[in-house]
Backbone as CSV, one residue per row, in Angstrom:
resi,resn,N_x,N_y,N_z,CA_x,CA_y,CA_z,C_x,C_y,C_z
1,UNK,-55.547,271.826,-68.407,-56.146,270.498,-68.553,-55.577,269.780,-69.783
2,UNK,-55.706,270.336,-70.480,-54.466,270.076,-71.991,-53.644,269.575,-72.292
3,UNK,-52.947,270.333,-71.373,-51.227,270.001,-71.483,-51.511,269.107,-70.211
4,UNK,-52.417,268.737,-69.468,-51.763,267.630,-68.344,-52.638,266.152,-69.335
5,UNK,-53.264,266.167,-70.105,-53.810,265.363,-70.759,-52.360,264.589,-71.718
6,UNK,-51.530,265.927,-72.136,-50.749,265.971,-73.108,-49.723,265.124,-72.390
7,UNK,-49.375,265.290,-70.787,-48.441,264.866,-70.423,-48.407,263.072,-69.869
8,UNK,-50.223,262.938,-69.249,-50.225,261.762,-69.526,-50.119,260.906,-70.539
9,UNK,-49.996,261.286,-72.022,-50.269,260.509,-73.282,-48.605,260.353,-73.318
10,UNK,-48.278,261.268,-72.902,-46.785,261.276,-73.703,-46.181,259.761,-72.533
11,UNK,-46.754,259.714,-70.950,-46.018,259.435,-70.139,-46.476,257.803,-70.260
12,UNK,-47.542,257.487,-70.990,-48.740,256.448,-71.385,-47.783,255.377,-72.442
13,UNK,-47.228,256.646,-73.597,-46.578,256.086,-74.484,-45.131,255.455,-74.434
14,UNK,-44.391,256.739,-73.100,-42.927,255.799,-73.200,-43.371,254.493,-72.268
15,UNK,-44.468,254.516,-71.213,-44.617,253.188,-70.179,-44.528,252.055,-71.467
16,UNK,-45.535,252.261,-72.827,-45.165,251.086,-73.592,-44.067,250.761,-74.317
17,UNK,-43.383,251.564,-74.287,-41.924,251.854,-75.110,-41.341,250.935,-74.236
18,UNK,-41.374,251.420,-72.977,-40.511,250.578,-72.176,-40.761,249.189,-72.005
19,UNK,-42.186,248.892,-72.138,-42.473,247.358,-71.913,-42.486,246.816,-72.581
20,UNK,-42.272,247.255,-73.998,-41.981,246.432,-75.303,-40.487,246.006,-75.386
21,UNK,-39.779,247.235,-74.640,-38.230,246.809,-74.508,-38.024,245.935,-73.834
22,UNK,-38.545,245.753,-72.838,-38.459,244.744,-71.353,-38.834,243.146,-71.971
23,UNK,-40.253,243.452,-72.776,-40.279,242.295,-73.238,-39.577,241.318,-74.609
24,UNK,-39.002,242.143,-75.161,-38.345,241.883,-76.275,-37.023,241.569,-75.795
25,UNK,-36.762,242.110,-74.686,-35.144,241.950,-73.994,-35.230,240.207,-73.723
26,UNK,-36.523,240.450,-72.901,-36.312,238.910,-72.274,-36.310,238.005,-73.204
27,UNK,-37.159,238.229,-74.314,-37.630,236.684,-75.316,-35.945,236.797,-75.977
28,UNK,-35.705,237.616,-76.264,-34.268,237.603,-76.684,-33.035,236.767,-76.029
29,UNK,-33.425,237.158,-74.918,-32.848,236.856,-73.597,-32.567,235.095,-73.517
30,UNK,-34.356,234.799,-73.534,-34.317,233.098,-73.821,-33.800,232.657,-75.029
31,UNK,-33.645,233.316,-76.233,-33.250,232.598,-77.225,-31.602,232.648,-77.350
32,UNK,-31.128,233.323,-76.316,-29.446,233.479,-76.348,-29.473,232.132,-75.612
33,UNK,-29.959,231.092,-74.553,-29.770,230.291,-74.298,-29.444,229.527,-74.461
34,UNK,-30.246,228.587,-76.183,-29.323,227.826,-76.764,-28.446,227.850,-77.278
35,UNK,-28.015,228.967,-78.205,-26.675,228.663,-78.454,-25.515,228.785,-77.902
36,UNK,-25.690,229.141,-76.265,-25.014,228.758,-74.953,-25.068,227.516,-74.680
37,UNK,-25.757,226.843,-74.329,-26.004,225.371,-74.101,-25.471,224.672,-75.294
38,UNK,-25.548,225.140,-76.881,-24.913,224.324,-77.274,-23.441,224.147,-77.329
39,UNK,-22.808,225.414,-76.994,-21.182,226.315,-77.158,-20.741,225.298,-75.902
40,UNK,-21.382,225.038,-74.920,-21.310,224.847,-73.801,-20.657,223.289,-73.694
41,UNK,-21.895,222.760,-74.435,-21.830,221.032,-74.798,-20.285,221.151,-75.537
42,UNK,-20.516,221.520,-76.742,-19.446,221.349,-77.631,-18.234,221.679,-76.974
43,UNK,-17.818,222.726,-76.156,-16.697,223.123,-75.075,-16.469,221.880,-74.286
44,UNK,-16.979,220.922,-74.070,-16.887,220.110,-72.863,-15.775,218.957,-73.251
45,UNK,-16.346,218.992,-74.710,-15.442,218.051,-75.446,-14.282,217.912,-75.784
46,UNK,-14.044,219.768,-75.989,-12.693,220.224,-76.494,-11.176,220.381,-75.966
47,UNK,-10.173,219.830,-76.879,-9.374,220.038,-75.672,-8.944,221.728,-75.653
48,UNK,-8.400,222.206,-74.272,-8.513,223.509,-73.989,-6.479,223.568,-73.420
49,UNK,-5.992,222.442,-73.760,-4.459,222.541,-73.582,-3.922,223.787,-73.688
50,UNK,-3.997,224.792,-74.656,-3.514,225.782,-74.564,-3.465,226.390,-73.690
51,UNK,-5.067,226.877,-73.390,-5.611,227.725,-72.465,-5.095,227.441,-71.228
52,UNK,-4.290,225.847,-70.847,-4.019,225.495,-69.679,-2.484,225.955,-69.170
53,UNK,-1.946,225.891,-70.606,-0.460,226.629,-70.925,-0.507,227.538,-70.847
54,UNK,-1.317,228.315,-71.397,-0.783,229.574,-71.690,-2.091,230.628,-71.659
55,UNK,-2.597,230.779,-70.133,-3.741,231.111,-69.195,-3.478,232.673,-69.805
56,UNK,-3.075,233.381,-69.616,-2.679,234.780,-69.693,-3.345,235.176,-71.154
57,UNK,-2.147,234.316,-71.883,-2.355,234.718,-73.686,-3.811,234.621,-74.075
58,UNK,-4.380,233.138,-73.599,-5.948,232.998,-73.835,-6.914,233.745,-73.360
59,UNK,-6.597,234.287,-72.028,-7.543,235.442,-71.275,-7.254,236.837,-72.573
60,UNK,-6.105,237.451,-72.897,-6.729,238.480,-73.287,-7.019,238.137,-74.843
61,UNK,-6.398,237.045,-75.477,-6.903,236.584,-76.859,-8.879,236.852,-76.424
62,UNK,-8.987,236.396,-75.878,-10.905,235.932,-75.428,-11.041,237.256,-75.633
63,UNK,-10.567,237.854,-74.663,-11.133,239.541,-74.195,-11.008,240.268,-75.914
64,UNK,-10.581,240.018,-76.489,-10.375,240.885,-77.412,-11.396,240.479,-78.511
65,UNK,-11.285,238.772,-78.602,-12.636,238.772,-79.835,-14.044,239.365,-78.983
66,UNK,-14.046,239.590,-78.171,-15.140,239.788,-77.434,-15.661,241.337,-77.904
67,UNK,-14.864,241.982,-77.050,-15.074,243.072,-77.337,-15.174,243.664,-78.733
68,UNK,-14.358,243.346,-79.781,-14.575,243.318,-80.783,-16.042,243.026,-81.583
69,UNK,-16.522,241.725,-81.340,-17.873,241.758,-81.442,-19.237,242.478,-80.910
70,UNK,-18.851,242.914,-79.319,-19.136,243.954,-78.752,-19.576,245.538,-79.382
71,UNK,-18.466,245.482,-79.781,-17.919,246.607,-80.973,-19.399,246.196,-82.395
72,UNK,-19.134,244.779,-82.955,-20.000,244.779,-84.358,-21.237,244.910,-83.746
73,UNK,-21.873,244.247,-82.457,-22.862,244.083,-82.359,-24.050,245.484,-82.275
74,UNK,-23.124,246.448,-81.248,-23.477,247.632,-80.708,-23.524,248.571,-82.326
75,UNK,-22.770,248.404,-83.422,-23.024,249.312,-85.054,-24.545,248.685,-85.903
76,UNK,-24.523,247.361,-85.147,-25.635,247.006,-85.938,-26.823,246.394,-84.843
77,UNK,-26.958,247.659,-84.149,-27.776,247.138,-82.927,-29.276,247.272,-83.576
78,UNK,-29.719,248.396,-84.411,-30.901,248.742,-85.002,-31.469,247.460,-86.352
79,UNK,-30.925,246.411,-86.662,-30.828,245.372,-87.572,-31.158,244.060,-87.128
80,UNK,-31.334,243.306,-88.233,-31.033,241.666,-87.894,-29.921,241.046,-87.394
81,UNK,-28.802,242.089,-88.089,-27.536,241.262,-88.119,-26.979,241.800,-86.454
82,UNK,-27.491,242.689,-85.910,-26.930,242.674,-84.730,-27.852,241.532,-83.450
83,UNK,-29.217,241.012,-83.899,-29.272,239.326,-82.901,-28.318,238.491,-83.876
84,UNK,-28.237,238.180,-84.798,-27.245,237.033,-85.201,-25.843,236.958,-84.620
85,UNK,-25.218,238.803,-84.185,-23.919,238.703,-83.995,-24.016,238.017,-82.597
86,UNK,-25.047,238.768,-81.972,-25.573,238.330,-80.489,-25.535,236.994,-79.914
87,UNK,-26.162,235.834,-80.916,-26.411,234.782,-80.510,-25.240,234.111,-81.108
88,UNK,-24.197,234.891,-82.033,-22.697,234.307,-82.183,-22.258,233.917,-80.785
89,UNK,-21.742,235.516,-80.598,-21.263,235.833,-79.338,-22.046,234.946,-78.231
90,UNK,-23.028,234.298,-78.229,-23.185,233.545,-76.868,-23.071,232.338,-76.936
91,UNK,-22.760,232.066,-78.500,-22.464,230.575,-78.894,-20.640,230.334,-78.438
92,UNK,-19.997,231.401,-78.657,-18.573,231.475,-78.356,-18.657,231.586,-76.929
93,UNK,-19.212,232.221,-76.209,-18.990,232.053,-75.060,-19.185,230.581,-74.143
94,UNK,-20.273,230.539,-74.517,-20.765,228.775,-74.409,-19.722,227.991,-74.719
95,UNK,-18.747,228.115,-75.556,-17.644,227.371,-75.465,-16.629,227.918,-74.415
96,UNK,-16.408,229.077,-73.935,-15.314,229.214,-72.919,-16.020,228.457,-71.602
97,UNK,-17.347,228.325,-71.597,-17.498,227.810,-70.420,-16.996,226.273,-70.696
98,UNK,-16.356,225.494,-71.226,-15.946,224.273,-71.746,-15.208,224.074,-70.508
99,UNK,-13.384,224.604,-70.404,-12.475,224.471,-69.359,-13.756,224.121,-67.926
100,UNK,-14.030,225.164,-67.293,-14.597,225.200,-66.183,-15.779,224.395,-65.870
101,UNK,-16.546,224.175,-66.886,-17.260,223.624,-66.857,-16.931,221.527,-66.720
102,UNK,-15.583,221.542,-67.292,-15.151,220.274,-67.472,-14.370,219.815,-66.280
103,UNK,-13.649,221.164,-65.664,-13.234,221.059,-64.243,-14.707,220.684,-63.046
104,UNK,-15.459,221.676,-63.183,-16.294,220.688,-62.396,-17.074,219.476,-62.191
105,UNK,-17.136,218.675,-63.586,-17.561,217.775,-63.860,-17.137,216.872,-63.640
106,UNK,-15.639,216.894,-63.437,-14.700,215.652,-62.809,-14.750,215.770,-61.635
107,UNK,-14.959,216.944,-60.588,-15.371,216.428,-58.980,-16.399,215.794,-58.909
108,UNK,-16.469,215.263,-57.845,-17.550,214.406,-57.377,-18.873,214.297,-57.095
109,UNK,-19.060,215.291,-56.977,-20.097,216.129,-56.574,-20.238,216.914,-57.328
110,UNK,-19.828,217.265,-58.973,-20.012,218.687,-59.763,-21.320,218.904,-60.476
111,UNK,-22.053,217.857,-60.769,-23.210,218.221,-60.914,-24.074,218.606,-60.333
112,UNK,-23.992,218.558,-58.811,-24.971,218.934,-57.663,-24.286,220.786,-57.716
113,UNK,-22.512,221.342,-57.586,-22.501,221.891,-57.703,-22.647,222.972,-59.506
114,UNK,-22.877,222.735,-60.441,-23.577,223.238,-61.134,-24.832,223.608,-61.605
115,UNK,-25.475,222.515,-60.542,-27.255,222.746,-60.520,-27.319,224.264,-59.594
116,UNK,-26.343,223.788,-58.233,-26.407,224.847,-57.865,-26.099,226.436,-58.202
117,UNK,-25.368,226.745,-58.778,-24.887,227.829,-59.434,-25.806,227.888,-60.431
118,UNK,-26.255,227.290,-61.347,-27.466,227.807,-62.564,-28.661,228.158,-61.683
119,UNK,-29.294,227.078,-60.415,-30.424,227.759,-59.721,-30.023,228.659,-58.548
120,UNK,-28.669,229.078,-58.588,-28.152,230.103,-57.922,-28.599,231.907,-58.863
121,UNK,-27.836,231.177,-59.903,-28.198,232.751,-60.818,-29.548,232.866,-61.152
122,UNK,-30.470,231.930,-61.314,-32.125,232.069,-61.729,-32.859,233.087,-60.606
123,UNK,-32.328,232.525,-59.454,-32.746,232.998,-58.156,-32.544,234.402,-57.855
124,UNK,-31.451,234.606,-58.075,-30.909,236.175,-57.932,-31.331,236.953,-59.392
125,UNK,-31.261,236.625,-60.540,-31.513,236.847,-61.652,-33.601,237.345,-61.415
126,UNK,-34.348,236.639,-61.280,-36.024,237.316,-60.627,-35.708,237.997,-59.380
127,UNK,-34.921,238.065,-58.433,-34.932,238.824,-57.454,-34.456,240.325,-57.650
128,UNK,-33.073,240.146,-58.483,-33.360,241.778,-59.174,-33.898,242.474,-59.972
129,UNK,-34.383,241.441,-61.276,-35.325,241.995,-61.606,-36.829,242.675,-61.301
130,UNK,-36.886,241.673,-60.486,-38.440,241.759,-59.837,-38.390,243.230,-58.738
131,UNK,-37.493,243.605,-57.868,-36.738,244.694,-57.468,-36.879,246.182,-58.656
132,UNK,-36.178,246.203,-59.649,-35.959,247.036,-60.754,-36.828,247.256,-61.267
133,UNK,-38.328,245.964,-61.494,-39.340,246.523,-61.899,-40.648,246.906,-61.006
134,UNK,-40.558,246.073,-59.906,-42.059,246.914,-59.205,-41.727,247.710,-58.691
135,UNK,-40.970,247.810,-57.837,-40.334,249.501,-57.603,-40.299,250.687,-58.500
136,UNK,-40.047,250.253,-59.837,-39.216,251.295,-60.791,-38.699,252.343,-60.316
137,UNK,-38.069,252.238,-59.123,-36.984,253.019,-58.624,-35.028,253.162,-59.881
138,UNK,-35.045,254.717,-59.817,-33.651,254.598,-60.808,-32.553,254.614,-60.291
139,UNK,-32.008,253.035,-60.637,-30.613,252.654,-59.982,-29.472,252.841,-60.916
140,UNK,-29.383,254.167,-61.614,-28.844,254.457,-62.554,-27.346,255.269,-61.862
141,UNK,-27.502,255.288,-60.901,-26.557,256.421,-59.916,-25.391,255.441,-59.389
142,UNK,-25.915,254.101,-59.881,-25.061,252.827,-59.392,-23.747,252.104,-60.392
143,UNK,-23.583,253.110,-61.785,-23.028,252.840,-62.670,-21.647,252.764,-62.362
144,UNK,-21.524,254.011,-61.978,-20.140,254.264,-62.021,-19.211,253.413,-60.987
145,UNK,-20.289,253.171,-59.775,-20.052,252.062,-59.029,-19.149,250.954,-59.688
146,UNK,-20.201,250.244,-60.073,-20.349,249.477,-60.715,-19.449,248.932,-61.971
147,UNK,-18.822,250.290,-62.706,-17.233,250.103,-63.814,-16.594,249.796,-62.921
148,UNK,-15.979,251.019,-61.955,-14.533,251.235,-61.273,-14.812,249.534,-60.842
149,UNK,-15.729,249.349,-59.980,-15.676,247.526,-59.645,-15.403,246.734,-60.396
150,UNK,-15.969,246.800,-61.644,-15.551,245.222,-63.080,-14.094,245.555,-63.428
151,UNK,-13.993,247.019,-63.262,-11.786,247.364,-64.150,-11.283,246.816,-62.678
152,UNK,-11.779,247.227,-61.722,-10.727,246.447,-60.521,-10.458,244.734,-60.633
153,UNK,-11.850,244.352,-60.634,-12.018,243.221,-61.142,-11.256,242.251,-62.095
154,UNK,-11.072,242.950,-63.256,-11.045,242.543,-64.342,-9.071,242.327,-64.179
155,UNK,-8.643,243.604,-63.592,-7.130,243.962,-63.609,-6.667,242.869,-62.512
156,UNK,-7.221,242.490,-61.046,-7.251,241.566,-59.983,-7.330,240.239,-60.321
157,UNK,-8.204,239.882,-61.278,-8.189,238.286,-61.972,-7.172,237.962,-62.567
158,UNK,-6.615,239.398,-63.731,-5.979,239.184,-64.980,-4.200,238.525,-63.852
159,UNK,-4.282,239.327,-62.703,-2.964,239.098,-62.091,-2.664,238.057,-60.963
160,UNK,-4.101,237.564,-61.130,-4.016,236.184,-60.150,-3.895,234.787,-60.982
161,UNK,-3.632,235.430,-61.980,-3.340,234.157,-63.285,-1.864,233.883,-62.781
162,UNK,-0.980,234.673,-62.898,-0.052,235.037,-62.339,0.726,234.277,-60.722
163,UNK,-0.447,234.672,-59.992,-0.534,234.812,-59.097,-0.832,233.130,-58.064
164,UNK,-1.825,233.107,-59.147,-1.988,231.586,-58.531,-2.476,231.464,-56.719
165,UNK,-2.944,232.607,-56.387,-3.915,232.486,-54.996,-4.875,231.996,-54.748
166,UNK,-5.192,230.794,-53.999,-6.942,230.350,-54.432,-7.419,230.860,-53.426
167,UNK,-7.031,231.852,-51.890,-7.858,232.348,-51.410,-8.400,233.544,-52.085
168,UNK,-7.406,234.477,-52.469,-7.870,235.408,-53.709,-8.727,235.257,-54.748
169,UNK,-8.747,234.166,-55.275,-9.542,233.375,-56.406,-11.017,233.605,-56.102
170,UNK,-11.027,232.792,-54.508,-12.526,232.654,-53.839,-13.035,234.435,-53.407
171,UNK,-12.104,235.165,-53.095,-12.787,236.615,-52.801,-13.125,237.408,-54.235
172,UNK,-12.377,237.142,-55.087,-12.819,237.899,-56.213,-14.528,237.027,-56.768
173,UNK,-14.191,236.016,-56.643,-15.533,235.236,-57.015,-16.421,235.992,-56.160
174,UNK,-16.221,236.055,-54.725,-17.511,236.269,-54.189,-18.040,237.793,-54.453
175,UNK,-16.676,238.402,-54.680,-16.471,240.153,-55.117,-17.601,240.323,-56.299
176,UNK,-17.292,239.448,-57.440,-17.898,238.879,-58.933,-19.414,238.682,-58.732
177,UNK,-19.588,238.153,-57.668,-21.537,237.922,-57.390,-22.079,238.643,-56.714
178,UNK,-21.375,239.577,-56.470,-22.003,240.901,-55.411,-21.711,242.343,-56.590
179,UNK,-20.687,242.250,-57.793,-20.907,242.982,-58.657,-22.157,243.105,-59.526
180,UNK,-21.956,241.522,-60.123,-22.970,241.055,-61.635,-24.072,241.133,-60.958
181,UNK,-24.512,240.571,-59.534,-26.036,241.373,-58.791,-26.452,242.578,-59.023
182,UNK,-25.528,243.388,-58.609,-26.085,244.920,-58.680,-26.071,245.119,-60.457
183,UNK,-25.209,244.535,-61.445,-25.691,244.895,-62.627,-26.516,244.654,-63.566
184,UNK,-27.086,243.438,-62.857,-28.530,242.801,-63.047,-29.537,244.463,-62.690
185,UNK,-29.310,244.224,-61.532,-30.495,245.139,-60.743,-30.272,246.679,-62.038
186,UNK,-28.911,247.221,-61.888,-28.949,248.116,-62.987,-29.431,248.222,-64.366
187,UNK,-29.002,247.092,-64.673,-29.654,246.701,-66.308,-31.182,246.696,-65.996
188,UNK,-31.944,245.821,-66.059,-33.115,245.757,-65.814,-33.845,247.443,-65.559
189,UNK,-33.273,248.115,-64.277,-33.920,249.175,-63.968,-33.527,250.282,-65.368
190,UNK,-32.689,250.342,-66.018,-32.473,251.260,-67.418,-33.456,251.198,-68.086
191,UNK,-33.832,249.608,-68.661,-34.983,249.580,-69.421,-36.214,249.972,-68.843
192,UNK,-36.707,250.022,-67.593,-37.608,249.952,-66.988,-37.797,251.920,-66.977
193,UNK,-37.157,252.062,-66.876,-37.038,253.940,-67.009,-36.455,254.372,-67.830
194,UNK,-36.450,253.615,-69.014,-36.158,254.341,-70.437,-34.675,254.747,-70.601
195,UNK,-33.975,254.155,-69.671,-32.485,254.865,-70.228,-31.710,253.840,-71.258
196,UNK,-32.132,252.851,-71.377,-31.986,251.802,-72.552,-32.971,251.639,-73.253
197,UNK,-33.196,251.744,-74.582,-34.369,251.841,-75.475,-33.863,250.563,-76.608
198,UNK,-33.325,250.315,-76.378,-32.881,249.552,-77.747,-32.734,247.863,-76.921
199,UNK,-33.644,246.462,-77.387,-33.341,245.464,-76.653,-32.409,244.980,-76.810
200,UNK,-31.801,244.633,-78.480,-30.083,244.093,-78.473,-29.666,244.717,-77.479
201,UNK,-29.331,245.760,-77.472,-27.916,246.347,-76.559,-28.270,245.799,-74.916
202,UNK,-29.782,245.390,-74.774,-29.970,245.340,-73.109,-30.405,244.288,-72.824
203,UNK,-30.480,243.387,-74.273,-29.946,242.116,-73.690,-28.550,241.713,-74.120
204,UNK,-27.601,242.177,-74.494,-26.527,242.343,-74.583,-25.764,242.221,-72.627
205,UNK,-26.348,243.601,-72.457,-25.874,243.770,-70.902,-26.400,242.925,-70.134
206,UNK,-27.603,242.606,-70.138,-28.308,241.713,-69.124,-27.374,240.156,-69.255
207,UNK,-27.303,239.766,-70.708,-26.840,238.411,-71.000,-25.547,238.304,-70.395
208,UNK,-24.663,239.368,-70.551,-23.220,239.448,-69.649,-23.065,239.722,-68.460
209,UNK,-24.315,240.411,-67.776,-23.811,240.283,-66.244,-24.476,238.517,-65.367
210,UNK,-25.709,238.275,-66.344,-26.142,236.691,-66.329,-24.743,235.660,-66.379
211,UNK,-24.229,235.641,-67.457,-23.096,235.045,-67.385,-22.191,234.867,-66.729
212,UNK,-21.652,236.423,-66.167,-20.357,236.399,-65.323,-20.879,236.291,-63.928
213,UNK,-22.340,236.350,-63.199,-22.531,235.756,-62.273,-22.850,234.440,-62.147
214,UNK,-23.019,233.635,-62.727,-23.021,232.514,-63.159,-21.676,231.778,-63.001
215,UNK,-20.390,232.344,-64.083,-19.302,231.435,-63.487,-18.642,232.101,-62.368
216,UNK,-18.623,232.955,-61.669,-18.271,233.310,-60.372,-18.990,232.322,-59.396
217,UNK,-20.420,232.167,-59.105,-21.060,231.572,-58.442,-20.344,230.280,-58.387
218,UNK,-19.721,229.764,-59.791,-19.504,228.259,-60.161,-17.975,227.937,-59.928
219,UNK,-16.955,229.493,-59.617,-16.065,229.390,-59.381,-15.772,229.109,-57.683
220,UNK,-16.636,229.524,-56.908,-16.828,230.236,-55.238,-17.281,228.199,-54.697
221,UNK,-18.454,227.801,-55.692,-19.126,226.811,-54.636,-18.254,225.773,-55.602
222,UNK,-17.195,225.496,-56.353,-16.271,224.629,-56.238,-14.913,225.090,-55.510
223,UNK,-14.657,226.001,-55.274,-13.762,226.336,-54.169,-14.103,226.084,-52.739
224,UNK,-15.328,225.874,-52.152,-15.861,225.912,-51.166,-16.688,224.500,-51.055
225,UNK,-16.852,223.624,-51.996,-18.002,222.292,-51.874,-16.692,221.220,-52.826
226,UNK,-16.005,221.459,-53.738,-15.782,220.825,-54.078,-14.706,219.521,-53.989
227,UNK,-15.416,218.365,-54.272,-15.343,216.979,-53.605,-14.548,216.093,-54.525
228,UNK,-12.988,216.263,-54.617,-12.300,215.240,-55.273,-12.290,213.607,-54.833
229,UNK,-13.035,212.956,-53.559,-12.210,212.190,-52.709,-13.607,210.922,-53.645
């Protein structure tokens, strides 16, 4: 009787462990917003000439401050200074969405398609979560999935720079929203069963698979809606 007393307390205590993570992820979560929205604004303005020249150099220049911060954020995940690096990092990103974001703004229709893609990712964004948590089923078996897919990914984009295919373009996009889905659904379910304990780092993950389904979505429905005429 004891030890099953013992085992509910213990099982009592990580349920709040976990929901303090869950909830600290999210408020975190909302406050990475603005300084996306503002990276975002300020990107719109900028000119991005290089990046238009010289697509390749700027893709892995990006990739590298990234990860790099990646790198600071994850040493000082237990601190202050790892949300400040956090809400760096989403302020810089907020500016790469500048290019793309400025490409769709000159079709005709790009604000209808960017409403769509932001209430595209909101939509899917509560649907896996909401999945990951009333279930609390562990979709942790979905990881490895889930790499080998982003390095295929990642190596398939890097060579369609190259490449210059826009039917390719549109399959990796749609490839891209059927990945960052399931890593929604993954992220979420970690915290939810304790295999992420720490909220920087998981809103870290959550904020990057949010993102990259986001401009996939925004890459697919201007390949597919979008209205120069």
């Amino acid at each position: 009787m004891l030890d099953d007393l013992q085992v509910l307390g213990r099982e009592g205590s990580l349920s709040t462990t976990q929901n303090k993570v869950l909830r600290n992820t999210y408020a975190l979560l909302g406050l990475t917003m603005i300084p996306t929205v503002i990276g975002a604004l300020v990107g719109m303005k900028m000119n991005f000439a290089f990046a238009a020249l010289h697509p390749f150099m700027f893709a892995i220049g990006a990739m590298a401050v990234m990860y790099g911060l990646f790198a600071a954020i994850n040493a000082n995940r237990n601190s202050s200074i790892g949300v400040v690096l956090l809400l760096g990092l989403t302020f810089l990103l907020g500016l790469m969405l500048g290019p793309i974001l400025q490409h769709a703004l000159n079709l005709n229709n790009g604000g209808q398609i960017v409403g769509l893609a932001a209430g595209g990712t909101g939509v899917i964004l509560m649907t896996m979560a909401g999945i990951a948590t009333t279930t609390k089923k562990d979709f942790s078996f979905m990881g490895k999935f889930l790499l080998v897919g982003i390095i295929l990914l990642i190596v398939a984009s890097l060579a369609n720079i190259f490449f210059q295919i826009p039917a390719m373009a549109l399959a990796l996009s749609g490839i891209g929203i059927i990945l960052f889905s399931g890593f929604i659904l993954y992220d979420v379910s970690r915290i939810v069963n304790g295999g992420e304990t720490n909220y920087v780092m998981a809103t870290l993950s959550l904020y990057m698979s949010i993102y990259n389904l986001f401009t996939s979505l925004l890459h697919l429905l201007m390949g597919l809606m979008g209205n120069n005429d």
